[in-house]
Structure formats: C-alpha cells, structure tokens
C-alpha positions in Angstrom: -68.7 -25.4 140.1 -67.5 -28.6 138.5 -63.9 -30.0 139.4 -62.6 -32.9 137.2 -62.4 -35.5 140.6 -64.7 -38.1 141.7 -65.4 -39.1 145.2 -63.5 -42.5 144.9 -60.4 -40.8 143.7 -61.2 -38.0 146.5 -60.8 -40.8 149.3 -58.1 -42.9 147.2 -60.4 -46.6 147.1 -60.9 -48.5 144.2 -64.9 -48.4 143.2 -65.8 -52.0 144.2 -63.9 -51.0 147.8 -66.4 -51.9 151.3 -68.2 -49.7 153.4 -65.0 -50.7 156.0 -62.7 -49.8 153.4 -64.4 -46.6 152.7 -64.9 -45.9 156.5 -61.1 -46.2 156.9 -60.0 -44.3 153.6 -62.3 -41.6 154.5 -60.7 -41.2 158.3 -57.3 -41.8 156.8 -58.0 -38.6 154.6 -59.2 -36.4 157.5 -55.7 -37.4 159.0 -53.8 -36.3 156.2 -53.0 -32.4 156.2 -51.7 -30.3 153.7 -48.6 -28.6 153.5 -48.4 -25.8 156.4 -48.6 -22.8 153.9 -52.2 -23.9 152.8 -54.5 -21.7 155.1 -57.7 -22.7 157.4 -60.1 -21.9 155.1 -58.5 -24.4 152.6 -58.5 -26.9 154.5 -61.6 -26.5 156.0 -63.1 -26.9 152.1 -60.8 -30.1 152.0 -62.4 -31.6 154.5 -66.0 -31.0 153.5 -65.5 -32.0 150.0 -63.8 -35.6 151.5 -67.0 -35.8 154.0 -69.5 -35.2 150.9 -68.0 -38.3 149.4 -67.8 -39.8 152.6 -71.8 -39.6 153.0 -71.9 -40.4 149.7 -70.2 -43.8 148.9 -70.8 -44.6 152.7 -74.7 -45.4 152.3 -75.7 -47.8 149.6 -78.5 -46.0 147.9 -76.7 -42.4 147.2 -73.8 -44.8 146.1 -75.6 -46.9 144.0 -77.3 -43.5 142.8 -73.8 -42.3 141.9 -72.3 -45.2 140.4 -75.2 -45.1 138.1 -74.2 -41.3 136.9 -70.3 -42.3 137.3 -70.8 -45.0 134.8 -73.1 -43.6 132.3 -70.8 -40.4 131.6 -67.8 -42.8 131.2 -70.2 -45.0 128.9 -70.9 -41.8 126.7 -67.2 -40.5 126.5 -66.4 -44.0 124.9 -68.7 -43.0 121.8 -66.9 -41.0 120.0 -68.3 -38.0 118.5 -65.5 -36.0 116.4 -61.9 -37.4 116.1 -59.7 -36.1 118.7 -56.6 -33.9 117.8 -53.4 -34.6 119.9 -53.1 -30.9 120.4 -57.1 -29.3 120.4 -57.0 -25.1 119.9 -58.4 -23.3 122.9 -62.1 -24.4 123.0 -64.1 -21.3 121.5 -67.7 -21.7 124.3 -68.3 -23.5 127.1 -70.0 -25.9 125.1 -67.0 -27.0 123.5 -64.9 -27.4 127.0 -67.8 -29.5 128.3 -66.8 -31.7 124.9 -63.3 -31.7 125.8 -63.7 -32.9 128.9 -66.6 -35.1 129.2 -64.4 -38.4 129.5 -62.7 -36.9 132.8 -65.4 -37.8 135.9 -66.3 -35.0 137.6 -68.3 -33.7 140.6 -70.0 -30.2 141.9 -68.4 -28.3 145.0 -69.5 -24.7 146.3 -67.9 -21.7 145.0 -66.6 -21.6 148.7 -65.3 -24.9 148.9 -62.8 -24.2 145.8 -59.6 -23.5 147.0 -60.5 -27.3 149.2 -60.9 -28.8 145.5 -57.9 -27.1 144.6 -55.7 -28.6 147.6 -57.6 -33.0 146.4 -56.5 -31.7 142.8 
C-alpha cells in the first residue's frame, strides 16, 4: 500500500540533512507519542514506518538509491501531461488516481502498518 509521505518528511529533515542530523531527527521521532486515544498497535506501525526511513536515509547507498527514485518521480510530475482542472471529477480507475497524484512523493508500508501511516499523515 502506497501512502502520499516520504521518509524525509517522515522524520521532519530537510533532504541535504547529515547522518547526525538524521540520527537525532529519527530518535527525536521515537520520542514523540501520539495522543493517548491512539492504541498500541498504532503506534507500534508508527514506529516501524519512522525506523524504515531511519535505515533508509541513515546508510549512504539505500539513500543515494532513494534520492535517485525521490527525484525522478518529482522530475516526471513537472512534465505536464493534460492541463490540470482546479476541481478534477472523482477519478474513474486507478490509473487515473495514480495521474492525479503522481507529483505527491510517496512510499510503500504493509497493509498492517496502516493505521502507523495514518497517525505520520
């Protein structure tokens, strides 16, 4: 499943941040919890989804890996392919959401790790 975050917005640092600053964003994260109401399981998914970009932005070949992705889906949102309408109808097949949304970065979770996206969202 594919939520519309990427791991540098995950652990709030810019994308030309340090391993230190990453280390420190990513622990500062882990510190944060969510509102009370927001059950275990939740949170648990949280915190797997921040350590998955933790590992990933933390070693220099995954990241330069995912820069390269993270940068060539921007680079083909900025051609445009049909004039956008201020206020697009509800999109018709999955092939037309993907349209919709291909400027917005996103990244796979679990099915189980939803309700963790949900809570970064």
């Amino acid at each position: 499943m594919r939520i519309p975050l990427d791991y540098y917005r995950i652990l709030c640092v810019p994308a030309k941040a340090t391993t230190a600053q990453i280390t420190q964003a990513y622990r500062d994260r882990l510190s944060q919890f969510p509102r009370r109401e927001h059950n275990a399981l939740a949170i648990e998914a949280r915190n797997r989804i921040i350590e998955q970009a933790f590992e990933v932005l933390s070693q220099t070949e995954t990241r330069a890996v995912y820069d390269h992705e993270l940068s060539g889906n921007m680079f083909r949102s900025l051609v445009p392919s049909r004039p956008k309408l201020p206020f697009p109808d509800r999109p018709s097949s999955d092939t037309e959401l993907e349209a919709l949304t291909a400027h917005q970065p996103t990244i796979d979770i679990a099915e189980k790790d939803l309700l963790g996206g949900l809570l970064l969202l």
